[in-house]
N, C-alpha and C positions, 0 to 999 in steps of 0.2 A: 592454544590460540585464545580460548577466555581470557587469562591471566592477561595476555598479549591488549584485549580489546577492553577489559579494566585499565589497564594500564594508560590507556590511549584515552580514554575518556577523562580518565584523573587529570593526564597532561595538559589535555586541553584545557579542562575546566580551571587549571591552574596556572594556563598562558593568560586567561579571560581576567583571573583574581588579578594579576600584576599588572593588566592592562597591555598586555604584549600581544593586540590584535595581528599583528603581522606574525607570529610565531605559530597562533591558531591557525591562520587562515591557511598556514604552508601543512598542516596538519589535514589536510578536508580535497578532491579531488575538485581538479580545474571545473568540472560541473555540477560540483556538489550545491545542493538546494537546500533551505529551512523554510518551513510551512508552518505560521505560527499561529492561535485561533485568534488573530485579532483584525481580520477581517481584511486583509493586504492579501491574504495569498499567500502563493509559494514565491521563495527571492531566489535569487543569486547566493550564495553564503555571503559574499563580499560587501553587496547592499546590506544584509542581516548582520554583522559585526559591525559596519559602519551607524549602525543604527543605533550599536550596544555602544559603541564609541560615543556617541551622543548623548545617551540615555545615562550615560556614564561619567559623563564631562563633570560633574560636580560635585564628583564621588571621591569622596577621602579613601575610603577602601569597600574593597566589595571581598563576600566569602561565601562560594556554597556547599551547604551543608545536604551530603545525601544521606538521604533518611530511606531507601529502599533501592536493590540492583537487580534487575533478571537480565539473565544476558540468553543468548545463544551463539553459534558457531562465527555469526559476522553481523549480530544487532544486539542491543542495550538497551532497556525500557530502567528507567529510575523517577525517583521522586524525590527532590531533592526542594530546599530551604536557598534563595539568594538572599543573604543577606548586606544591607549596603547601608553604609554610614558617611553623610554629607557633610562638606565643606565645612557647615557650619555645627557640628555635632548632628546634627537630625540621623534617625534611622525608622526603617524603612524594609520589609522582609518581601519577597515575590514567592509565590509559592508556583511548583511547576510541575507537569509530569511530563521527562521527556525522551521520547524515543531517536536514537543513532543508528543509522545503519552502513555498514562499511564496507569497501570494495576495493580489493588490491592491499588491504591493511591502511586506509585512507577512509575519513569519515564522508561518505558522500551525500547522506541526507540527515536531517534534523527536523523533527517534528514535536514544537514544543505547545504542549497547551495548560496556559496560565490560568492561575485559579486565585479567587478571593478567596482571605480566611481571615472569618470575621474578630476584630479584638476582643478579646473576654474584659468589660469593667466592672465586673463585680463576681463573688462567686460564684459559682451555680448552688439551687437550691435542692435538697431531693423532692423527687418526685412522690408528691403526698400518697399519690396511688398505687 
């Protein structure tokens, strides 16, 4: 079943990159919620993808990159890199740690929480001490 709930999280994350919110959304139970920390609350999935459909409107391509997976029997905690490049060349990374939890083999909850990470413009120095 792990392989099974990798697999599923890959898929989706890879409906989201193509932009084939309707392919996600059939991937997630008729009551599945996302709870994201930015102060809205818990949504609908449907509201929560429509939101990424917006978020997204002027995105040349988007790609995330997981940098960490724990899974267990029917949830998925990762930490993963969204990487997004605009219309007009600009780019832009979201950093995120996000927890899936599934039921029936259907992702029915999402809990993502967004995180700043600050640009490095110069090198770091060592520390004298």
């Amino acid at each position: 079943m792990e392989d099974d709930i990798d697999d599923r999280v890959d898929l989706f994350l890879r409906s989201l990159e193509a932009f084939d919110f309707t392919a996600a959304r059939t991937m997630c139970t008729e009551a599945a919620t996302v709870r994201q920390n930015d102060g809205r609350g818990e949504q609908p999935i449907g509201e929560s993808l429509d939101r990424l459909r917006s978020f997204t409107a002027d995105a040349d391509s988007l790609r995330y990159d997981v940098l960490r997976r724990f899974r267990n029997p029917d949830e998925v905690l990762q930490q993963h890199v969204l990487h997004l490049v605009g219309n007009d060349g600009s780019r832009s990374d979201v950093h995120a740690a996000v927890y899936f939890r599934f039921q029936d083999g259907l992702i029915h909850r999402i809990e993502e929480y967004v995180y700043a990470e600050p640009v490095l413009t110069r090198a770091r120095t060592r520390d004298p001490a």
